[in-house]
ZAROMAR-273327 format. One record per residue (C-alpha): residue in three letters; x, y, z; residue number from 1. Coordinates in nm, 2 decimals. Layout:
<pts>
{pt ALA; {X; Y; Z}; NUM},
...
</pts>
This chain:
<pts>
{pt UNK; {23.40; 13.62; 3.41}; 1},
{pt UNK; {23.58; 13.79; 3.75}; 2},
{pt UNK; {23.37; 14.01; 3.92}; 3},
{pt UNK; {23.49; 14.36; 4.04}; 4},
{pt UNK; {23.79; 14.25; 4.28}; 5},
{pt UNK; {23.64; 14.47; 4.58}; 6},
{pt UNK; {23.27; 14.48; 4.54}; 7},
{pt UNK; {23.24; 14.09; 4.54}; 8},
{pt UNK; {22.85; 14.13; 4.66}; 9},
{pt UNK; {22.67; 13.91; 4.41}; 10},
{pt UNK; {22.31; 13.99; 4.24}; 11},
{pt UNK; {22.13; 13.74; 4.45}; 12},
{pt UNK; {22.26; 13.96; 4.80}; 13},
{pt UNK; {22.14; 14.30; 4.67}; 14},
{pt UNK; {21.77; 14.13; 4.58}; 15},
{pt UNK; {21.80; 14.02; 4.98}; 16},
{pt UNK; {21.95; 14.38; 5.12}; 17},
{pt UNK; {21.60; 14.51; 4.92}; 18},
{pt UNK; {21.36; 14.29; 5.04}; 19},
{pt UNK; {21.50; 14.32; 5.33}; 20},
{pt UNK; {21.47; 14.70; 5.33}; 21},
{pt UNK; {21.09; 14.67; 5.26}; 22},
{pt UNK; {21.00; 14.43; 5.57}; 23},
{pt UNK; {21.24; 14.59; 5.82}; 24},
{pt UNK; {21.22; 14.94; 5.97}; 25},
{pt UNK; {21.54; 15.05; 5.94}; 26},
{pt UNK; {21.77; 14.99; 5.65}; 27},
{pt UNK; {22.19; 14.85; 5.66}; 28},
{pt UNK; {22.23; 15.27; 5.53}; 29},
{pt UNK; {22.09; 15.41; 5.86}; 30},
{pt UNK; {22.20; 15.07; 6.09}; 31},
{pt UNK; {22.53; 15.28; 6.12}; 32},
{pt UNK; {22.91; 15.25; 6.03}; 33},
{pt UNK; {23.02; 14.90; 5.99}; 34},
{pt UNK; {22.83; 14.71; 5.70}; 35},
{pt UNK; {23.15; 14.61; 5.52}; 36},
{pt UNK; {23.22; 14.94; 5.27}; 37},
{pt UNK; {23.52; 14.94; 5.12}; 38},
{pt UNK; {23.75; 15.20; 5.27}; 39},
{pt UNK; {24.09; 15.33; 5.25}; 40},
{pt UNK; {24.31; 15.10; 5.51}; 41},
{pt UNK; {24.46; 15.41; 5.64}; 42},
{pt UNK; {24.14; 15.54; 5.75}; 43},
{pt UNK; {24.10; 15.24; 5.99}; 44},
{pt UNK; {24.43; 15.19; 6.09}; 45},
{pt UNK; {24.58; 14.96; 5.86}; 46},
{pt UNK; {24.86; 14.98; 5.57}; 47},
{pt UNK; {24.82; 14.99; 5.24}; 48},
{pt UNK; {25.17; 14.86; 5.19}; 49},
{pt UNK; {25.14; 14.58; 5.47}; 50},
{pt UNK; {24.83; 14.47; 5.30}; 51},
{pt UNK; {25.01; 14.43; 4.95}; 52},
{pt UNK; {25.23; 14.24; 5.11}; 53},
{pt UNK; {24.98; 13.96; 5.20}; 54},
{pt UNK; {24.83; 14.01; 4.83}; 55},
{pt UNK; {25.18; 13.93; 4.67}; 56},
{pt UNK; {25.26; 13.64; 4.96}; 57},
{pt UNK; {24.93; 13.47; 4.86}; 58},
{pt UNK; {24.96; 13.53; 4.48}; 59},
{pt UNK; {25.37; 13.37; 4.48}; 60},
{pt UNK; {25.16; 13.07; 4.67}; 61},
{pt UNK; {24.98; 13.02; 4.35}; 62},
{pt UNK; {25.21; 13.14; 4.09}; 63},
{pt UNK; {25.50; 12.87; 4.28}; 64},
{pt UNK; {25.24; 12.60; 4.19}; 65},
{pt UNK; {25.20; 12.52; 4.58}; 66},
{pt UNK; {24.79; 12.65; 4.56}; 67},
{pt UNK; {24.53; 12.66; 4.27}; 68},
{pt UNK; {24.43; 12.97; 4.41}; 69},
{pt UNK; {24.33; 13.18; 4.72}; 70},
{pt UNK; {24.08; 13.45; 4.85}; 71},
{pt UNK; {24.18; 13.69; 5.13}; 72},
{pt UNK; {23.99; 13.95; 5.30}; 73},
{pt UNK; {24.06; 14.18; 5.60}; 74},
{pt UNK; {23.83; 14.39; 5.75}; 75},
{pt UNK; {23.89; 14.66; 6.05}; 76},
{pt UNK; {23.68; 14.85; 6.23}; 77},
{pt UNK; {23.36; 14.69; 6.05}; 78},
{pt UNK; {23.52; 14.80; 5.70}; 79},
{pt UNK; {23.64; 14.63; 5.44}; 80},
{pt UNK; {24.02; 14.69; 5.38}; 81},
{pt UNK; {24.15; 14.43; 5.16}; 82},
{pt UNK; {24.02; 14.16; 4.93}; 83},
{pt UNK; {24.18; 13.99; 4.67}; 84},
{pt UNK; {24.08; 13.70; 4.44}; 85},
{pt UNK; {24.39; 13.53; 4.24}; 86},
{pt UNK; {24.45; 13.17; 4.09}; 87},
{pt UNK; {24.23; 12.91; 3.96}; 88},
{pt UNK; {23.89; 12.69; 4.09}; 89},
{pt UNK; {24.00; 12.50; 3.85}; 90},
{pt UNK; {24.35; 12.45; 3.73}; 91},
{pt UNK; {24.30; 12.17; 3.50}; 92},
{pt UNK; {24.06; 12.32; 3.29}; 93},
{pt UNK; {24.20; 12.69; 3.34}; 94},
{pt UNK; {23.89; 12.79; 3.52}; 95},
{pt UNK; {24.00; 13.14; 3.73}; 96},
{pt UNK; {23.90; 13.17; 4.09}; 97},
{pt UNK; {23.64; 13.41; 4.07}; 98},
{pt UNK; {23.43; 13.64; 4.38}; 99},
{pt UNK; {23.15; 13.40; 4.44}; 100},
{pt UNK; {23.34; 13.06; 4.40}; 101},
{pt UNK; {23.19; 12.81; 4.59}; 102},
{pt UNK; {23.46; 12.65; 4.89}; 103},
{pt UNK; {23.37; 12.36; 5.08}; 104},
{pt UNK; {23.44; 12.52; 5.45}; 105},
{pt UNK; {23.45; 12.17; 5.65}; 106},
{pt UNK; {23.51; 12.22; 5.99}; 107},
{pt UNK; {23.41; 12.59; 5.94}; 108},
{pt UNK; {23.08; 12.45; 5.95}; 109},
{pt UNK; {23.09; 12.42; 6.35}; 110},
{pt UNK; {23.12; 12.81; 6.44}; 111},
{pt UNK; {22.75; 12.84; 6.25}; 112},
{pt UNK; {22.60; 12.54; 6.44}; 113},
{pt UNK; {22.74; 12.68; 6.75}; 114},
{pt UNK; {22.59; 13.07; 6.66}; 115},
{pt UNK; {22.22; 12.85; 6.59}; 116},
{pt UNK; {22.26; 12.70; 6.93}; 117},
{pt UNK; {22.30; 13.01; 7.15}; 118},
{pt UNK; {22.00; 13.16; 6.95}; 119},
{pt UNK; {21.82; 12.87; 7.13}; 120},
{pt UNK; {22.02; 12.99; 7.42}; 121},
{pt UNK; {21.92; 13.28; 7.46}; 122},
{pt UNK; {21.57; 13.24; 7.40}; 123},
{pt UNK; {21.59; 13.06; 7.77}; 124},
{pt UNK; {21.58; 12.63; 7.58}; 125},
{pt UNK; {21.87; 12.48; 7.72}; 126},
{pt UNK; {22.19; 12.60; 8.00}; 127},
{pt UNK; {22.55; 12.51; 7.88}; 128},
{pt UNK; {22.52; 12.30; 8.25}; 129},
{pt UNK; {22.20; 12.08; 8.16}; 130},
{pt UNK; {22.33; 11.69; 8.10}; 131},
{pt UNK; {22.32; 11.65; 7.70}; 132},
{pt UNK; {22.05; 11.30; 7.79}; 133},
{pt UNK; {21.79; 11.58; 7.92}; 134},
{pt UNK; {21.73; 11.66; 7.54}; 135},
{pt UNK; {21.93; 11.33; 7.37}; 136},
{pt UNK; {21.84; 11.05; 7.61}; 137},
{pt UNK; {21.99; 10.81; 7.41}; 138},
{pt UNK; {22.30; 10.92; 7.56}; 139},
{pt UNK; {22.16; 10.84; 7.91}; 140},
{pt UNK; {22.40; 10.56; 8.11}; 141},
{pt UNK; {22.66; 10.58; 7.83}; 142},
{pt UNK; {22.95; 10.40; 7.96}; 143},
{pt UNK; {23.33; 10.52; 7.91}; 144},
{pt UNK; {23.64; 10.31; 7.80}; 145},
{pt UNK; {23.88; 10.22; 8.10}; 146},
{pt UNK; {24.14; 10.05; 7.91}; 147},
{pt UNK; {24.16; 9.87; 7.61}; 148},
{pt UNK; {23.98; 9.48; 7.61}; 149},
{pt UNK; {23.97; 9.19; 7.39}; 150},
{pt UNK; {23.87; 9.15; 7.03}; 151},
{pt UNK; {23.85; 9.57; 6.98}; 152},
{pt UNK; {23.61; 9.62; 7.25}; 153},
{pt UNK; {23.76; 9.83; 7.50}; 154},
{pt UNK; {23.69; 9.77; 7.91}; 155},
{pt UNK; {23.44; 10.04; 8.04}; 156},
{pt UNK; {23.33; 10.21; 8.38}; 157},
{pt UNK; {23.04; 10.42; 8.44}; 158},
{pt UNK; {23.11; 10.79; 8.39}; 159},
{pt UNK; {23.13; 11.00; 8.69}; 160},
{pt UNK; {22.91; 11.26; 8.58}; 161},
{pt UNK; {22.65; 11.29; 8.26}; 162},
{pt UNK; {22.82; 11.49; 7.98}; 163},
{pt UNK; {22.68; 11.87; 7.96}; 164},
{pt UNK; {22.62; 12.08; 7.71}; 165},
{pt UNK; {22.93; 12.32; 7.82}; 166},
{pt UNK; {23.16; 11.99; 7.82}; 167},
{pt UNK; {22.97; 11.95; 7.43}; 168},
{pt UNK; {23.03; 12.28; 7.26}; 169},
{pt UNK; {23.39; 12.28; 7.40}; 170},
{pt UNK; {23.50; 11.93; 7.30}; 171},
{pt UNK; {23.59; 11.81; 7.62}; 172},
{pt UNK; {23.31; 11.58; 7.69}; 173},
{pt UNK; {23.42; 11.26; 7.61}; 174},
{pt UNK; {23.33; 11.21; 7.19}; 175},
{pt UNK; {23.62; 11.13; 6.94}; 176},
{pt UNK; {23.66; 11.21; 6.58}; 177},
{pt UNK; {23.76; 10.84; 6.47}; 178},
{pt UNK; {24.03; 10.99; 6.24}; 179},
{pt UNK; {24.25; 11.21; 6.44}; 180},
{pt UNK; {24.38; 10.96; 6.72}; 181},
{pt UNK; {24.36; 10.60; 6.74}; 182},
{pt UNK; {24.17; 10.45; 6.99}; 183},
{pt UNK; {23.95; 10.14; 7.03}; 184},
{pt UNK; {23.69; 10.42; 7.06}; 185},
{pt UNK; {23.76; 10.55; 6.73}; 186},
{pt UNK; {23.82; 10.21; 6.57}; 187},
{pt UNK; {23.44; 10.17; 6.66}; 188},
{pt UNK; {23.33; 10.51; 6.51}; 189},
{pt UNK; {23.45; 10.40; 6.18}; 190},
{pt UNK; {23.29; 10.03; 6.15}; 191},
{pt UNK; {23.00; 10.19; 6.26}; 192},
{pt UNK; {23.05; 10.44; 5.97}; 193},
{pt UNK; {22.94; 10.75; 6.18}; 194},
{pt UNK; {22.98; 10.96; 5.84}; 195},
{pt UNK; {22.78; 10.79; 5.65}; 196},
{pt UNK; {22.58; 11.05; 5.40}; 197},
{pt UNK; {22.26; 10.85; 5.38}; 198},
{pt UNK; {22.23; 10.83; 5.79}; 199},
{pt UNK; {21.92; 11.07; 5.95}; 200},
{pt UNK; {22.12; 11.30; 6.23}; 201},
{pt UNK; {21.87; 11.06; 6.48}; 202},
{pt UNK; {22.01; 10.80; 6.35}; 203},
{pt UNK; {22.40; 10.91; 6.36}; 204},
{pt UNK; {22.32; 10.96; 6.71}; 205},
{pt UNK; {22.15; 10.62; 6.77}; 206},
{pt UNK; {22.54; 10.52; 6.63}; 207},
{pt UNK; {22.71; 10.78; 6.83}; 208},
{pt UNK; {22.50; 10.62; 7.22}; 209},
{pt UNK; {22.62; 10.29; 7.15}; 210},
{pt UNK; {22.97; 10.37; 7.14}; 211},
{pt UNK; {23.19; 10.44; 7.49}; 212},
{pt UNK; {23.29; 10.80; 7.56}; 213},
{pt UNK; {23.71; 10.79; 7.52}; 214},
{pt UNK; {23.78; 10.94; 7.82}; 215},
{pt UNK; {23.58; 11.07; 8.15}; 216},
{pt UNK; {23.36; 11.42; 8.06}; 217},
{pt UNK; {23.55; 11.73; 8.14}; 218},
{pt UNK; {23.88; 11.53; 8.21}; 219},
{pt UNK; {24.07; 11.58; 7.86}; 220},
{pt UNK; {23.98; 11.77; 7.53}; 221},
{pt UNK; {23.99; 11.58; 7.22}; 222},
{pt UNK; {23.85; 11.70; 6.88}; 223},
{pt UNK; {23.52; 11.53; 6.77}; 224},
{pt UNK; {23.20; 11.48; 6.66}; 225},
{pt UNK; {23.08; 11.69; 6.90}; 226},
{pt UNK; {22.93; 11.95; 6.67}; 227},
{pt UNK; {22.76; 11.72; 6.47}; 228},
{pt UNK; {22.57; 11.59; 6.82}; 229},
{pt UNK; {22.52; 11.96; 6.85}; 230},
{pt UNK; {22.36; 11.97; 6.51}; 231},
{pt UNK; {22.11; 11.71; 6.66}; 232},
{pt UNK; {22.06; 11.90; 6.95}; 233},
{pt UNK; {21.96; 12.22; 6.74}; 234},
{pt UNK; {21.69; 12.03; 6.57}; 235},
{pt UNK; {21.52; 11.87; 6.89}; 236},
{pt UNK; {21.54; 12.22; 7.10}; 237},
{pt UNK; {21.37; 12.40; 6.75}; 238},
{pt UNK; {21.15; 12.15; 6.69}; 239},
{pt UNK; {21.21; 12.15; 6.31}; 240},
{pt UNK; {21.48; 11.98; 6.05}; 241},
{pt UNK; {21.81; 12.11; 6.16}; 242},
{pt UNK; {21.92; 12.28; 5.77}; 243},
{pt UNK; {21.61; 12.46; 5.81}; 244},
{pt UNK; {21.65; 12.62; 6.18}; 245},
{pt UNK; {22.02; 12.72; 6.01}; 246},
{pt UNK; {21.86; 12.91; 5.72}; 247},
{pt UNK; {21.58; 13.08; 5.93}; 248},
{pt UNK; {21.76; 13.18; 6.20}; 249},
{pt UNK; {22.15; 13.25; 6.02}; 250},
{pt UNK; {22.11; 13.26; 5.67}; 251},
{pt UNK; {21.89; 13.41; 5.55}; 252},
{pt UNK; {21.88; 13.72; 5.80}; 253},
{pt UNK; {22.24; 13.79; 5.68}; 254},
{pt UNK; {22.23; 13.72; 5.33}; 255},
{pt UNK; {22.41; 13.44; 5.30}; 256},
{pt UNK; {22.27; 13.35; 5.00}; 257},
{pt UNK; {22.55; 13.07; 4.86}; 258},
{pt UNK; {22.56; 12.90; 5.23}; 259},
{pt UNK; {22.44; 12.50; 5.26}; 260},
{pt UNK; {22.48; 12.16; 5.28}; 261},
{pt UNK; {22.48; 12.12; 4.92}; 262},
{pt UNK; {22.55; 12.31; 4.58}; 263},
{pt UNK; {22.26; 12.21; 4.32}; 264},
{pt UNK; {22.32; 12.15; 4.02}; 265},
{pt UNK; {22.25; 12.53; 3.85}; 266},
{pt UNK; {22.56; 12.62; 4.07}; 267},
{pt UNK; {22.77; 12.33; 4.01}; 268},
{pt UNK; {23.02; 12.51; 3.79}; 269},
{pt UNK; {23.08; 12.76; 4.10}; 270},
{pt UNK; {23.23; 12.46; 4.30}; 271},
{pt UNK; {23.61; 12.51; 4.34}; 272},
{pt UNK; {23.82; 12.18; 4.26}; 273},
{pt UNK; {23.95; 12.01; 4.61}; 274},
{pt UNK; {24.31; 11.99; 4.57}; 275},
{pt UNK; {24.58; 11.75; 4.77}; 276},
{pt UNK; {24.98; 11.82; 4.82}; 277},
{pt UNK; {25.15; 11.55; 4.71}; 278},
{pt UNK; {25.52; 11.47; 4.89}; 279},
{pt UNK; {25.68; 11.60; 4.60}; 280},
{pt UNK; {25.50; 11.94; 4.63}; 281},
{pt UNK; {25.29; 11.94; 4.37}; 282},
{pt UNK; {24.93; 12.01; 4.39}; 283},
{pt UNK; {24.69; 11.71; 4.22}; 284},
{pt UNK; {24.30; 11.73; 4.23}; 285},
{pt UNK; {24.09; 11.44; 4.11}; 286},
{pt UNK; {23.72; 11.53; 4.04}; 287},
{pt UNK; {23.52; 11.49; 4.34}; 288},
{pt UNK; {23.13; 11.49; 4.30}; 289},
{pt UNK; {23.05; 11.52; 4.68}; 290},
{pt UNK; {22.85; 11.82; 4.77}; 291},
{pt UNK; {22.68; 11.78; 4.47}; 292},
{pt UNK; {22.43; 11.60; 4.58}; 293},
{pt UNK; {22.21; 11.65; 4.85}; 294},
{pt UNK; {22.30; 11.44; 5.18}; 295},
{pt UNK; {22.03; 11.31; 5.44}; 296},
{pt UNK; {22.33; 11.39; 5.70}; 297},
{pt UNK; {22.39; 11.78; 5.73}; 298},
{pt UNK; {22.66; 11.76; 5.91}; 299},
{pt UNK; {22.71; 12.01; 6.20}; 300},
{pt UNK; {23.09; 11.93; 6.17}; 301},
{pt UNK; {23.20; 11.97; 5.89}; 302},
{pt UNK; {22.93; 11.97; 5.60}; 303},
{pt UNK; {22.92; 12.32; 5.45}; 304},
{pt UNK; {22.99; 12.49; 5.16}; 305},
{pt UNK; {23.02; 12.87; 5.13}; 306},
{pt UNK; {23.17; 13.19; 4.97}; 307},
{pt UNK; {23.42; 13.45; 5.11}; 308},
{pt UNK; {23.21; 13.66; 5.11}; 309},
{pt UNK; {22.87; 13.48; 5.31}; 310},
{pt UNK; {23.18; 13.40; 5.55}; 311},
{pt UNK; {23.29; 13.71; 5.60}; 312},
{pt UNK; {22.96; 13.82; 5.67}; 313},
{pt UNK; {22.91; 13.57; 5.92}; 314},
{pt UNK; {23.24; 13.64; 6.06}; 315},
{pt UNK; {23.18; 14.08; 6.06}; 316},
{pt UNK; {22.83; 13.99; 6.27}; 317},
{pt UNK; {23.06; 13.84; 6.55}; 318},
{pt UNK; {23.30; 14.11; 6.53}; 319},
{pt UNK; {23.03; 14.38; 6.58}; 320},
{pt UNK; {22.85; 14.20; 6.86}; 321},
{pt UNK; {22.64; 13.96; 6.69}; 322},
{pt UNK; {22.49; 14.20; 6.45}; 323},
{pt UNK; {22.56; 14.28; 6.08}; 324},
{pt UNK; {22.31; 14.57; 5.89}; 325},
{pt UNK; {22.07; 14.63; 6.14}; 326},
{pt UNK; {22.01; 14.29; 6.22}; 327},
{pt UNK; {22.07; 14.10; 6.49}; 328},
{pt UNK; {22.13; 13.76; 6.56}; 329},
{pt UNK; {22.29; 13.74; 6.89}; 330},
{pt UNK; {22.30; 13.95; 7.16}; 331},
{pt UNK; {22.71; 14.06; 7.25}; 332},
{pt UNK; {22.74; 13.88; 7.57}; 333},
{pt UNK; {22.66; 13.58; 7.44}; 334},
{pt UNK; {22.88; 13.64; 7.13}; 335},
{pt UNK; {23.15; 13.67; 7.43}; 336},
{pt UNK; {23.07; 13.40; 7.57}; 337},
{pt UNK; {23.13; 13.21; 7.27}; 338},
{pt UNK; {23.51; 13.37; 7.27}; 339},
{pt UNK; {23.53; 13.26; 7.65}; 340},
{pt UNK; {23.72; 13.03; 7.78}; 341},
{pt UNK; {23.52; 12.73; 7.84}; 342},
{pt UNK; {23.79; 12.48; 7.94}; 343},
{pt UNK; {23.77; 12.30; 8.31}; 344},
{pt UNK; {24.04; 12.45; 8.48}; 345},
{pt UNK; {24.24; 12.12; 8.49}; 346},
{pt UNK; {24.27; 12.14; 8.14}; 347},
{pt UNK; {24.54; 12.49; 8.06}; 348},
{pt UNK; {24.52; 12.46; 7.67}; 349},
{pt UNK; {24.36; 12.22; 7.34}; 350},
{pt UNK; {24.55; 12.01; 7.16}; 351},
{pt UNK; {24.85; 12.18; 6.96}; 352},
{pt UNK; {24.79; 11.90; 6.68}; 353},
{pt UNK; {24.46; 12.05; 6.57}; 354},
{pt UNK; {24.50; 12.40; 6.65}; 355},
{pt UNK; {24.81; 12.67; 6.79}; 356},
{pt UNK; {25.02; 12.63; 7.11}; 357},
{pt UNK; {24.89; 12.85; 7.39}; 358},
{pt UNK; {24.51; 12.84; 7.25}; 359},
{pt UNK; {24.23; 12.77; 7.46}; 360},
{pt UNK; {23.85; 12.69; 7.37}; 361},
{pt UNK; {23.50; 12.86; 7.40}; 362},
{pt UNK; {23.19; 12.73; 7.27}; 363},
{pt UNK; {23.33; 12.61; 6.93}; 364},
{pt UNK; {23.60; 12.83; 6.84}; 365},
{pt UNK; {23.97; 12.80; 6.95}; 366},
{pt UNK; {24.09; 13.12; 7.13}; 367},
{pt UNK; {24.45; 13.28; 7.12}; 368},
{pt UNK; {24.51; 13.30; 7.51}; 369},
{pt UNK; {24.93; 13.29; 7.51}; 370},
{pt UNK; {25.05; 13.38; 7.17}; 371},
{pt UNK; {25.40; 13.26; 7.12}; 372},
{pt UNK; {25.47; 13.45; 6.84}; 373},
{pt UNK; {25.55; 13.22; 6.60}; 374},
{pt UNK; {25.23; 13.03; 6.54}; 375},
{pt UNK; {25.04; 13.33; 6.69}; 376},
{pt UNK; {25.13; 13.65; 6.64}; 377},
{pt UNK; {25.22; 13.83; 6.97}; 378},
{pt UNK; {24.89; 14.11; 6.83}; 379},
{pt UNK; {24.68; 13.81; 6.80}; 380},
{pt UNK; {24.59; 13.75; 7.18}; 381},
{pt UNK; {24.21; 13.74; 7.20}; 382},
{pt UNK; {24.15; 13.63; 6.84}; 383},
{pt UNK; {23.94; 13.33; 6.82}; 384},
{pt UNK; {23.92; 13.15; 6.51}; 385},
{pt UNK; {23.90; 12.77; 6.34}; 386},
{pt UNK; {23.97; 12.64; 5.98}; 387},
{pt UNK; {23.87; 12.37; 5.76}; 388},
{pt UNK; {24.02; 12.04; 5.62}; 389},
{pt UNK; {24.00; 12.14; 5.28}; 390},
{pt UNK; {24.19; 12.51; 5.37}; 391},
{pt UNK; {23.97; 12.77; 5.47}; 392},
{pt UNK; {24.05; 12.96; 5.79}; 393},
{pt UNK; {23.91; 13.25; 5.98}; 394},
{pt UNK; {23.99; 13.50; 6.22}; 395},
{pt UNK; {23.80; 13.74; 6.43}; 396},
{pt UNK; {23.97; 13.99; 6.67}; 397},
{pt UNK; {23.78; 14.22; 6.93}; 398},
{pt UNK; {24.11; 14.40; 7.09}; 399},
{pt UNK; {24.19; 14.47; 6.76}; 400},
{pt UNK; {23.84; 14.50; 6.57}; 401},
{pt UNK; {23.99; 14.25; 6.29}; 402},
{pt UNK; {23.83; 14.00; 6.09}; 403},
{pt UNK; {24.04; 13.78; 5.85}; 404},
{pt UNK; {23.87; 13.56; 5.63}; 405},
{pt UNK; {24.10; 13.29; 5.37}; 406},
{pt UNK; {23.93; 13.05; 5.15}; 407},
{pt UNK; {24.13; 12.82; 4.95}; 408},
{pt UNK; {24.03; 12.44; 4.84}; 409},
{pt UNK; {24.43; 12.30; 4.88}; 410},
{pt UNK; {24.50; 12.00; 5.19}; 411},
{pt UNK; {24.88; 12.00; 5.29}; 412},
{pt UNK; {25.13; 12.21; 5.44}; 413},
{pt UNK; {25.08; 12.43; 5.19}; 414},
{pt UNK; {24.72; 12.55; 5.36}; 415},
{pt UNK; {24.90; 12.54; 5.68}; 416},
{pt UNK; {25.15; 12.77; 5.61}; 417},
{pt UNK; {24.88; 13.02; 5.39}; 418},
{pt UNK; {24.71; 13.07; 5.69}; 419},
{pt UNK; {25.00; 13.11; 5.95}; 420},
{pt UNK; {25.18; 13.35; 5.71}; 421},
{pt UNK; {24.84; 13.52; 5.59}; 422},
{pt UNK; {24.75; 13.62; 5.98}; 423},
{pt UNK; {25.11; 13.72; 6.02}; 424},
{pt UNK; {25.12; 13.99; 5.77}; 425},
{pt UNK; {24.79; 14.12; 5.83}; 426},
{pt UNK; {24.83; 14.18; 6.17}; 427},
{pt UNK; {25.19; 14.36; 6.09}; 428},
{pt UNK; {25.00; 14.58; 5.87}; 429},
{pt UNK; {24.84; 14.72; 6.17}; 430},
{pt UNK; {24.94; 15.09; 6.19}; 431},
{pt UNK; {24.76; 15.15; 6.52}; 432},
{pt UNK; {24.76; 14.80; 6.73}; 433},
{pt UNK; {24.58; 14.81; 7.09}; 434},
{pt UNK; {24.80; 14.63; 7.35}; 435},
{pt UNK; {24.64; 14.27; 7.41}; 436},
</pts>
């Protein structure tokens, strides 16, 4: 059955706003003006027209066969201007996408990790300038590849300084992915099967030590398993099992009830089908059981499932300053701190392969620095933002006090261009845009 198309909060969500309401002392109601109401888009700035627009771009996606189906929400100003909910979790079996359909967010995952470790930030644990081997001395003396060597073992050098925790949470301390680039280094990441499900997060980074860095830290940036180290680092700074420092300290103070590394097996039928684009442009989606299992790896990278709405949640705290219904999570300058620029000033920009030309990075988010208007629209300067493998994408805006929130389950183009032309049109359909 589809829920109401603009109250999407489930049942599970209003038990937590009232327990909540007993043990705080304040409720969301008297927390103030930005709790995600619905409102008319005018009243914030935004058109209604504009809006439609994205609504019918996303539907003729589905309707043209290129996804199985899409959710979109916008919020400005803290209120909730558009959401719509169209196409199928399950094409095969004519399943409609419905409010709370369960997405597997991938790399989405990282943004969270990152929010857990500033908690630990600010409560005075760690500085982004500490050498990662003062709290992960396995990675103590780790040695960097020089050059490529004989039989897949590349030549290495000492490195010229200890990787830090800044050089960690913006990729540019020397980790790989082993999928994105092709490298000796990343030949070894996979035959030692860094991935693997069954591994303990010690034991991934048992793996992760004995492997060179590709490069020198703070010399390049490179997408990789950097979050997934982080995810390690959260658990030894909190002293308890990494999934459970997430759902203290994240999800459960903002509701996010459908938000883990698993879906059990009472929720199975919520899971959305992962769909592939095949060369031909059709969309084909074997079934695919992981995620319904629990793994002894949560990864920090890229192991999440979620809803559009626990996201946008998540997302709408950042936007207001790192707090959502009266309660807070992070303090604002260390929310913009995450959404500053945490590249070495030798390196002007990330990689345009895994993100936007003219981006830069912050402590794991990618930030719009020099929209080109193409990729970026020219309004988007300031935005920071990431996406996920299987489709998902997010944006958060402070100039313009915009959150954009897409969850799909389609790889290919097709998600590409879903999320280039869904951020277009929403930020045309701002009536009253501040000047980046």
């Amino acid at each position: 059955m589809n829920r109401p198309q603009y109250f999407p909060l489930n049942f599970r969500w209003t038990l937590a706003v009232l327990g909540l309401a007993i043990v705080l002392p304040f409720t969301a109601a008297q927390a103030g003006e930005r709790n995600l109401d619905k409102i008319a888009p005018a009243a914030v700035g935004m058109d209604k027209d504009g809006l439609a627009k994205l609504g019918s771009a996303m539907r003729a996606m589905v309707d043209e066969g290129q996804l199985s189906g899409v959710i979109t929400a916008v919020t400005r100003k803290g209120k909730l201007v558009h959401w719509q909910t169209y196409g199928y979790q399950d094409t095969e079996q004519g399943i409609p996408l419905t409010d709370d359909s369960i997405f597997r967010i991938y790399s989405m995952t990282k943004p969270i990790v990152g929010v857990a470790l500033m908690t630990l930030f600010e409560e005075g644990k760690f500085t982004l300038d500490d050498p990662v081997e003062k709290y992960i001395p396995q990675f103590k003396g780790i040695k960097v590849a020089k050059e490529d060597g004989p039989d897949g073992m590349p030549i290495t050098e000492d490195a010229l300084h200890p990787m830090t925790i800044r050089e960690l949470v913006s990729h540019t301390g020397g980790l790989s992915y082993g999928i994105f680039s092709r490298s000796q280094v990343d030949a070894m990441y996979l035959k030692a099967n860094v991935f693997d499900r069954n591994q303990t997060l010690e034991e991934f980074v048992v793996k992760m030590s004995k492997i060179p860095l590709r490069y020198q830290p703070g010399t390049d940036w490179q997408y990789s398993l950097s979050v997934d180290v982080q995810g390690y680092l959260v658990q030894v700074l909190a002293g308890k099992p990494f999934e459970d420092v997430l759902a203290e300290r994240i999800f459960e103070p903002l509701g996010m009830t459908d938000s883990a590394f698993w879906v059990p097996p009472e929720q199975a039928d919520r899971l959305a089908i992962l769909y592939s684009q095949g060369r031909d442009g059709k969309i084909s989606g074997p079934p695919n059981k992981e995620y319904l299992t629990e793994p002894n790896f949560p990864s920090g990278g890229g192991g999440m499932v979620s809803t559009a709405m626990d996201y946008l949640r998540f997302c709408q705290m950042l936007a207001n300053g790192g707090e959502l219904d009266g309660v807070r999570i992070l303090k604002p300058e260390t929310v913009k701190m995450m959404h500053t620029n945490q590249l070495p000033d030798t390196i002007e920009q990330i990689s345009p392969m895994m993100g936007n030309p003219g981006n830069q990075f912050g402590i794991d988010f990618a930030l719009v620095s020099n929209p080109d208007g193409t990729t970026d629209h020219v309004l988007a300067k300031g935005e920071f933002w990431w996406y996920g493998i299987g489709g998902t994408w997010f944006g958060i805006n402070p100039v313009q006090d915009l959150v954009m929130v897409g969850m799909i389950q389609n790889r290919g183009r097709a998600a590409r261009t879903a999320r280039l032309q869904s951020k277009k049109l929403v930020y045309e359909a701002i009536l009253d845009p501040v000047t980046p």
